[in-house]
C-alpha positions in Angstrom: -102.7 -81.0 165.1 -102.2 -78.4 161.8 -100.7 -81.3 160.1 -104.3 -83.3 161.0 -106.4 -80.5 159.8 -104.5 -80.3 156.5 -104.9 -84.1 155.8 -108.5 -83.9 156.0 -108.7 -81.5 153.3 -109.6 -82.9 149.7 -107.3 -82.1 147.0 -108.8 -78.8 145.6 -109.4 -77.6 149.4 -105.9 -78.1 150.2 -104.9 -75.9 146.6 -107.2 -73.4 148.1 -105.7 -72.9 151.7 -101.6 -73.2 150.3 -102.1 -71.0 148.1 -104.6 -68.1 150.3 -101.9 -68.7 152.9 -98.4 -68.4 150.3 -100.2 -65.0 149.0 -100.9 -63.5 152.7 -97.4 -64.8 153.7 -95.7 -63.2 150.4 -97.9 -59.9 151.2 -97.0 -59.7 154.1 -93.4 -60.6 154.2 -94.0 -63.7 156.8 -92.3 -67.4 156.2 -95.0 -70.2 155.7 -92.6 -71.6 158.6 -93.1 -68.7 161.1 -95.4 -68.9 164.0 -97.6 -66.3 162.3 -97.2 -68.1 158.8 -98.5 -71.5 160.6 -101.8 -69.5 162.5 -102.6 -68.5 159.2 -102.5 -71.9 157.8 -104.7 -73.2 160.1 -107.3 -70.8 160.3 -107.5 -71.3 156.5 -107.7 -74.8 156.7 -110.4 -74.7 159.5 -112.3 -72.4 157.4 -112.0 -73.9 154.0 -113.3 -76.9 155.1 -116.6 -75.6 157.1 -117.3 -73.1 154.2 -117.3 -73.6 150.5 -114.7 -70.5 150.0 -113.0 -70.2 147.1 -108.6 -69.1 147.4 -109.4 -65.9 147.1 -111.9 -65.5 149.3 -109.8 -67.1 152.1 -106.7 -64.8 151.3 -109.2 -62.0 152.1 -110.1 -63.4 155.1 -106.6 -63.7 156.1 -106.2 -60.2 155.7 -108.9 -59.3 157.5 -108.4 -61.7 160.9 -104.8 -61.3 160.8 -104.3 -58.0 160.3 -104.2 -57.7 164.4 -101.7 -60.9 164.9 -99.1 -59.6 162.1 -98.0 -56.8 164.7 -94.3 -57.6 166.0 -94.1 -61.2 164.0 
């Protein structure tokens, strides 16, 4: 299913969401791989494509909505 949500994405969405997601991973010293690393992924890539957000934008978002899932990962 993540895979499916990412191949819907244009080019410059997908650029957006890798890269929102490899910052919150990196900041937060998850793998892109973990369980925690994929949530992330996807709720950037559901959001990126409903909204008009820009990589930063989504990186804050990720702080703000995972903040509560990135105990005990």
């Amino acid at each position: 299913m993540l895979v499916q949500s990412l191949l819907n994405l244009t080019d410059d969405q997908l650029e957006d969401v890798m890269g929102a997601v490899e910052n919150w991973c990196r900041k937060n010293e998850k793998t892109l791989d973990s369980e925690i690393g994929q949530k992330a992924l996807g709720l950037a890539a559901n959001i990126r494509r409903s909204r008009g957000l820009t990589q930063t934008q989504l990186e804050q978002i990720l702080t703000h909505d995972m903040s509560g899932d990135n105990q005990g990962f």
